[in-house]
C-alpha positions in Angstrom: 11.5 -26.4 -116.8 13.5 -28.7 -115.1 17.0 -30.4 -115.8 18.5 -33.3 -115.2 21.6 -33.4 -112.9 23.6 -36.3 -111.6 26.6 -35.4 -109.2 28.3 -37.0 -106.1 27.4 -35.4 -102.7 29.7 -36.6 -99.7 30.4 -40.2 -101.9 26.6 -40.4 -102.7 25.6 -40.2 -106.1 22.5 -38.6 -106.6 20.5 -38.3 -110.2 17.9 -35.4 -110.1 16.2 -32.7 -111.7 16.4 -29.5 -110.8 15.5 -25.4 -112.5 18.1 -23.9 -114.4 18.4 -21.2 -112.2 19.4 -23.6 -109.1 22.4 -22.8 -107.1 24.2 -25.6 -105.7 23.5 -24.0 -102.2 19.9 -24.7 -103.3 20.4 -28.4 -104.3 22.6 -29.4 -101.4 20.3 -28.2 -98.5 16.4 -27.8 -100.4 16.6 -30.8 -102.5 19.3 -33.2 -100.1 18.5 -31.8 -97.0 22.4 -30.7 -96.1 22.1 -28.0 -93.8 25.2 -27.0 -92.6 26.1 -25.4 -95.5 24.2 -21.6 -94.8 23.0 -19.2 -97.1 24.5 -15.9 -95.7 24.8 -13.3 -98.3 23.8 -15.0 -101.1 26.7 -13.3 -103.0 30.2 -15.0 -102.4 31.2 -12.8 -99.5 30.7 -14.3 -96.8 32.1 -18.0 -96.8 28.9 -19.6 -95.1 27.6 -21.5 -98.0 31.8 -23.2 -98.6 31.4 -26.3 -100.0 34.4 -28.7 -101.5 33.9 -28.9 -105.2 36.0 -31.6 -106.9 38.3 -30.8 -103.8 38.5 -27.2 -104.1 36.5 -24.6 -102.0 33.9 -22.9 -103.6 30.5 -20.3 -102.5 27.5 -22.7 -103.0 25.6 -20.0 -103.9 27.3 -18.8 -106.7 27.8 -22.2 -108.4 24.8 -23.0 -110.4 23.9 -26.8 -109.6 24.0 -27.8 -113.3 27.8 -26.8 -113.1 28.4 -29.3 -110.8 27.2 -32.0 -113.3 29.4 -35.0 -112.8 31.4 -34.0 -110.3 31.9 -34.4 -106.4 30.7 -32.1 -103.7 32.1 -32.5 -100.2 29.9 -31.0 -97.2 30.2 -30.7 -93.6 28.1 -33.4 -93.5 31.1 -35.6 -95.3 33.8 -34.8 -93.4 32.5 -37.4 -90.2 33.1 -40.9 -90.8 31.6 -43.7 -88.9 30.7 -41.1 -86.2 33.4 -39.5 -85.2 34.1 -35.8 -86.1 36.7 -34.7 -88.2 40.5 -33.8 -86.8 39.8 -30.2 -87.7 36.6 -30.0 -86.1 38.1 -31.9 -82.9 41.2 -28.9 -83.4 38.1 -25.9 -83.3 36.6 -27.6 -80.7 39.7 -28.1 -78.8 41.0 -24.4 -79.7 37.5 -22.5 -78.6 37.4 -21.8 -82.3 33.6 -21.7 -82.8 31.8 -19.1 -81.2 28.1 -19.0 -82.5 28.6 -21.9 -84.9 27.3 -20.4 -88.6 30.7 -20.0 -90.3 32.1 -22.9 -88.7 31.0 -25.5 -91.7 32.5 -23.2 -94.3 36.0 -22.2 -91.9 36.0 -26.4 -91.2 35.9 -26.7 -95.3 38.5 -24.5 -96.6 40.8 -25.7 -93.9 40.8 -28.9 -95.6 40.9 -27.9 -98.8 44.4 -26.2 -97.3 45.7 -28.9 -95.3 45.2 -31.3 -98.3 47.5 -28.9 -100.1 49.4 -27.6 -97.8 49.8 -30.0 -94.3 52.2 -27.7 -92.8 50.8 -24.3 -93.3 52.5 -20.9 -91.8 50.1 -18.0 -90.0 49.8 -16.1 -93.2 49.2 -19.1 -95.6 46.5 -20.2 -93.1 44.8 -16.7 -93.1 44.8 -16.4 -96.9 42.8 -19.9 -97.5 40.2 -18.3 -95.2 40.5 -15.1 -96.5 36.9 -15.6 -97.9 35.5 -16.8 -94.7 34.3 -14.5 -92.6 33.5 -14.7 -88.8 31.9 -11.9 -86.5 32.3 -13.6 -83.8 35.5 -15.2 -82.9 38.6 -13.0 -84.1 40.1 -15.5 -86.0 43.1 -16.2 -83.8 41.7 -19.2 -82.8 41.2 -20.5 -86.1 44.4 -20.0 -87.0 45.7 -21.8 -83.6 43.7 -24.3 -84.5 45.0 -24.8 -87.7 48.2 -24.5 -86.6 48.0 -26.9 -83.9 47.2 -29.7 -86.8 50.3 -28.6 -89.1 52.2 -29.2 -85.9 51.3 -32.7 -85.1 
C-alpha cells in the first residue's frame, strides 16, 4: 500500500506516493533521482546519506519519508545555484578536503547546517557537528581547515 507524501526537495515541491516503510534516503535518490546523498550503512553511523531536514542535519536512512511530510529537505544537489558550487564546496576543494568523494555530500551538509548556526566556529565546535560523519579517507584535518578557512573570511 502506498501513501501519499507532499514535501519540499531543494525548493521543489513534490506530491507522491510512496510504501510506508520508505526511508527518505529511498525517496530522495529512487523516486527523485538525487544521488549524492549515499546509502552507506544503512544505520545512522556513517553520515553518507546527511541530508538538511527543515535545516537541521539528519541520516536519510533513518528518517522515514512519511516524516518528512510537509517539510523541506536540502540535498547536495541544493546547495549550487545558478551553476556555481557552493562556498564550502569551493573551501574542500580549495583545502584538498575530498579524497574519494562518498562522504563529501554529507561532510558539505552538516557544515552548513554549522555555519548557519555558528559562522565562526572553533576546531572543536567544527569537529563535533561532524562528529557523525565519517571519512576513511582524508583524516579530517582538512575538513576542519576547510571549515576554518570560511569562519575566517
Amino acid at each position: 500500500m502506498k501513501y501519499p507524501l507532499t514535501l519540499m526537495v531543494n525548493d521543489e515541491l513534490y506530491e507522491l506516493e510512496v510504501p510506508a516503510n520508505w526511508t527518505l534516503l529511498d525517496v530522495i535518490r529512487d523516486e527523485l533521482g538525487l544521488t549524492g546523498s549515499k546509502q552507506g550503512c544503512g544505520g545512522g553511523e556513517c553520515g553518507a546519506c546527511t541530508v538538511l531536514l527543515d535545516g537541521e542535519p539528519v541520516n536519510a536512512c533513518l528518517v522515514l519519508a512519511l516524516q518528512a511530510a510537509g517539510r523541506s529537505v536540502l540535498t547536495i544537489e541544493g546547495l549550487s545555484k545558478g551553476g556555481k558550487i557552493h562556498p564550502i564546496q569551493e573551501a574542500f576543494i580549495a583545502q584538498g578536503a575530498i579524497q574519494c568523494g562518498f562522504c563529501t555530500p554529507g561532510m558539505v551538509l552538516s557544515v552548513k547546517a554549522l555555519l548557519d548556526r555558528n559562522p565562526k566556529p572553533k576546531d572543536l565546535e567544527i569537529r563535533e557537528a561532524l562528529a557523525g560523519n565519517f571519512c576513511r579517507c582524508t583524516g579530517y584535518q582538512k575538513i576542519v581547515e576547510a571549515v576554518l578557512s570560511l569562519a575566517n573570511r
